[in-house]
N, C-alpha and C positions, 0 to 999 in steps of 0.2 A: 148061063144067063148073063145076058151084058150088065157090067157092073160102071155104075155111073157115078158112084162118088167118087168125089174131085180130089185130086192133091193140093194142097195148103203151098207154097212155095214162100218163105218168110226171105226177101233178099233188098235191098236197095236199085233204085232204077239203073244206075250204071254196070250192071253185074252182068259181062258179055258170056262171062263162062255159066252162068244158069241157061243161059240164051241156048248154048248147044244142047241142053236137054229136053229143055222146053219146050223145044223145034220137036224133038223125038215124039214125045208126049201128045203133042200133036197131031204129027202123022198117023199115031194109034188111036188116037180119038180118047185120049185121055183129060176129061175137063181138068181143068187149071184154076187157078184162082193165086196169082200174084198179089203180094203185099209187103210192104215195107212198113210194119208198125210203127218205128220209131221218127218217120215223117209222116205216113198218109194219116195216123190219128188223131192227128190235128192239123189236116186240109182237106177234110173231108169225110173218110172214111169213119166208121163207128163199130164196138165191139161192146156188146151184152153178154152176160154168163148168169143162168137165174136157178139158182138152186134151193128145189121145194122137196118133200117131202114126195118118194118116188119116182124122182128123177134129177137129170140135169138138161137143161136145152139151153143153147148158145146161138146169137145169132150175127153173123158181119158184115156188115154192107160197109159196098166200092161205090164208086163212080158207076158202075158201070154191072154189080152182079150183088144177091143178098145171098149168104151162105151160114147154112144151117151147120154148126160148130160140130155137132154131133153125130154127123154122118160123113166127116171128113177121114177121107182111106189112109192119106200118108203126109207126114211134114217134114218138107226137105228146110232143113236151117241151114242157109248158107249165107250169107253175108249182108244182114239186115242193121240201119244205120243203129247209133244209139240212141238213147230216149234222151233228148237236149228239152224240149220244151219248145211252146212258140216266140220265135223271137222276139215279139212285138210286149210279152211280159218284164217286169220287171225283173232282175237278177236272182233275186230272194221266189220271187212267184215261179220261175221260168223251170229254176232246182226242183224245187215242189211239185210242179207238174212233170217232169219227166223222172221223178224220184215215183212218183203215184203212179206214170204208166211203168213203166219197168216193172213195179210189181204189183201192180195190177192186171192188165195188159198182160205183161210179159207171165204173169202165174197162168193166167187164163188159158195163152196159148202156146201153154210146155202140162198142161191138163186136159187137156182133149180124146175124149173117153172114146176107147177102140182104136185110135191113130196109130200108123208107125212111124217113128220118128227115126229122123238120118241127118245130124243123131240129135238124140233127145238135146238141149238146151246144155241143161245141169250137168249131164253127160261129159257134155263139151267142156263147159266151164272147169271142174274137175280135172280135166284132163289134161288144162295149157298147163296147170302146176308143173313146172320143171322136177321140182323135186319129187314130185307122185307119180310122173315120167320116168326118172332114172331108179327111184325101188322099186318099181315097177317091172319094168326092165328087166334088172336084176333078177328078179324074183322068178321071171319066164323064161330067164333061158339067154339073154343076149349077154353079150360081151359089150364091156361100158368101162369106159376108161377112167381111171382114177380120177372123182371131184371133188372138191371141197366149196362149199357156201357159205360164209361167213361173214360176219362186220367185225371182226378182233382181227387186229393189226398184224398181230404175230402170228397168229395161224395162217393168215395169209400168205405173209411172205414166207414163212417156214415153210407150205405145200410149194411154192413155185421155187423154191432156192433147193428142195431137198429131192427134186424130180429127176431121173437120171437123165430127161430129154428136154425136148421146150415144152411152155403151157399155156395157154389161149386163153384170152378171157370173156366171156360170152354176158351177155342181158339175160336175165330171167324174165323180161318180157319186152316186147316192142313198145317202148310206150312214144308219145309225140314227143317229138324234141324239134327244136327253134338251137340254129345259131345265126347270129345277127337278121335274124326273122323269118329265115329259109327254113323250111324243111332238111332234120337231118339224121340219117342212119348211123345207128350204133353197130356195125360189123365185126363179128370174130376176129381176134388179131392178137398176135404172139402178143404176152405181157412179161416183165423181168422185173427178180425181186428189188431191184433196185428204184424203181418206179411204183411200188408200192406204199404208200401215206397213208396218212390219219385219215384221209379222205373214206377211206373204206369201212372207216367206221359210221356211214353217216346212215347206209343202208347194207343189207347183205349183197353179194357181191359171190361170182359162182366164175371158177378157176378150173381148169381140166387139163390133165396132161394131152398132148399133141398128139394124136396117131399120126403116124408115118404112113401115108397111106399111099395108093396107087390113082386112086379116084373114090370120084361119090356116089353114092348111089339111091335114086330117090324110088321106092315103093307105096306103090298107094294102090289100100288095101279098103275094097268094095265088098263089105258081106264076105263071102270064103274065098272071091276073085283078088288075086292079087298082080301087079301092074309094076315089070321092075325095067326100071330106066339105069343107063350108067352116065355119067355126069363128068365126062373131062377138062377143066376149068385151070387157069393158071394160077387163081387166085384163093389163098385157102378160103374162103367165105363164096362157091361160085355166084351165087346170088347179088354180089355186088356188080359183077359187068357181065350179065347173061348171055350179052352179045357176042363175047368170047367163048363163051362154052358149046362143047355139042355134045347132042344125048343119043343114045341107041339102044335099043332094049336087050336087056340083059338078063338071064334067068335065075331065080330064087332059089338059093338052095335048101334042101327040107330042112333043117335045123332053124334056118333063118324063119321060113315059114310056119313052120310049129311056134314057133317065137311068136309072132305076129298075131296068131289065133288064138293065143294063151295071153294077150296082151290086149287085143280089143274083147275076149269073155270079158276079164277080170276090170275093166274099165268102163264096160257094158258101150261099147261102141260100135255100127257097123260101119261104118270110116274111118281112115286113119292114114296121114300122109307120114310116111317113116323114111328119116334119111340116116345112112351109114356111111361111113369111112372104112374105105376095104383097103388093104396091105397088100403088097405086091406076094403075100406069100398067101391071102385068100382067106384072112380072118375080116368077118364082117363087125363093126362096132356099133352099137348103138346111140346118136347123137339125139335124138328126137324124136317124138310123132304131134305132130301138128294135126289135135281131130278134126279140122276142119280147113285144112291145104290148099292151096289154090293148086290147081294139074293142069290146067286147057295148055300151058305152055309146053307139053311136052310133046314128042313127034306125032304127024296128024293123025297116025296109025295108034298110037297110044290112046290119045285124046281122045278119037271115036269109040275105042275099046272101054273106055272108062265113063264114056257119056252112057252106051249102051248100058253097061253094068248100074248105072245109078238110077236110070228110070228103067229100068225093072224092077229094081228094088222098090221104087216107088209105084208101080202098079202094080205089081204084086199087093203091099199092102200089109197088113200083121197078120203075122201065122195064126189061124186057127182049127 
């Protein structure tokens, strides 16, 4: 029987890497329903969630389509703005309204009864935790390199001064940053105890020994498909001049992969972008999993491999 509930797709209008799935999903004839709740729900769009006694029914009109909350197959979360408010409010009112959709809004459609989600919200949210990341890790199987987090002065410099190699200092999160009013990236980059202050008392702050590695290597893990790129880069952080780097696919070794399946169970994720630092002598390290990774940039043969793998998942649907 042809199954015609739609997929939910929650993403922002500029999102080109939704676009190569969406294209897929289409060619199958799989209805759609794009939204960006943290703009369209206040330029137009509307969401109802009405819970009586023997049920639940939801309903979401677009511009353009009304959708019944409740018969929705799968929801791909991928890069949906955040809830700011309409501009045109006062500062004080603006907070308030996008503090009310977030979780309002945003409860309603991370609640959606029978959906599969890729990946759930909460899911996600949990998962950027660097530190929930690294015992996590641990806990499955990877190899992770000595870290310490901290705002005490002297633990600090004591892990970076007592480390037999060099040690990097990394952000526990992207956040925006402004210098002299530009847009600016905080990149991985050797730190030295001597350069350690009081400064680092102001917030926690996450320090890691160096692996000596050969390259990087980014895997990104769809349901039980896994997706392994190698990453040759001049610059320890490749991500800073991509233009410099090339990728070729590289194969997953089972330990590595046992890791991986034992890391999205335990996180309840079916996505998960994992990068390592591999040694010239073939130990893979654990640096990361980003649940929700940007990939389109990786070889085209990749990139189609990993669109295919993700709308299946999404017509597919929840296992019953």
């Amino acid at each position: 029987m042809d199954d015609r509930r739609p997929v939910l797709v929650l993403t922002n209008q500029y999102d080109v890497t939704a676009d190569v799935v969406l294209r897929l999903l289409a060619e199958r004839r799989v209805p759609v329903v794009r939204l960006d709740p943290g703009a369209d729900l206040h330029s137009g769009a509307s969401l109802t969630a009405t819970y009586r006694p023997g049920g639940q029914r939801g309903i979401l009109r677009t511009a353009s389509r009304e959708l019944d909350t409740t018969q929705v197959r799968s929801v791909w979360v991928r890069r949906p703005s955040r809830y700011e408010g309409p501009s045109e409010l006062s500062e004080q009112n603006r907070r308030f309204a996008a503090e009310q959709a977030l979780w309002g809004a945003g409860g309603i459609l991370a609640s959606l009864p029978g959906a599969h989600y890729v990946n759930h919200p909460w899911n996600n949210r949990a998962a950027e935790f660097k530190p929930s990341q690294l015992a996590t890790a641990q806990r499955c199987g990877f190899l992770v390199p000595s870290t310490v987090i901290t705002n005490e002065l002297n633990e600090a410099r004591g892990f970076v001064t007592c480390q037999p190699g060099a040690v990097v200092y990394k952000p526990l999160w992207s956040t925006r940053y402004r210098v002299d009013g530009q847009p600016h990236s905080v990149w991985v980059r050797e730190v030295y105890g001597s350069e350690i202050n009081d400064a680092v008392s102001v917030c926690p702050h996450m320090f890691q020994a160096k692996v000596d590695k050969a390259f990087d290597v980014r895997v990104t893990a769809v349901g039980d498909r896994l997706f392994g790129v190698r990453i040759d880069s001049p610059d320890l952080d490749w991500r800073r001049r991509q233009d410099l780097m090339t990728c070729t696919a590289v194969e997953v070794p089972e330990s590595v992969a046992s890791a991986v399946t034992a890391y999205l169970a335990e996180l309840r994720l079916v996505y998960g972008a994992f990068d390592f630092a591999v040694t010239a002598s073939g130990d893979w390290y654990f640096l990361e999993c980003n649940p929700n990774g940007q990939w389109a940039w990786q070889p085209a043969e990749t990139v189609a491999a990993i669109a295919q793998a993700i709308a299946d998942l999404l017509e597919k649907g929840p296992d019953t």
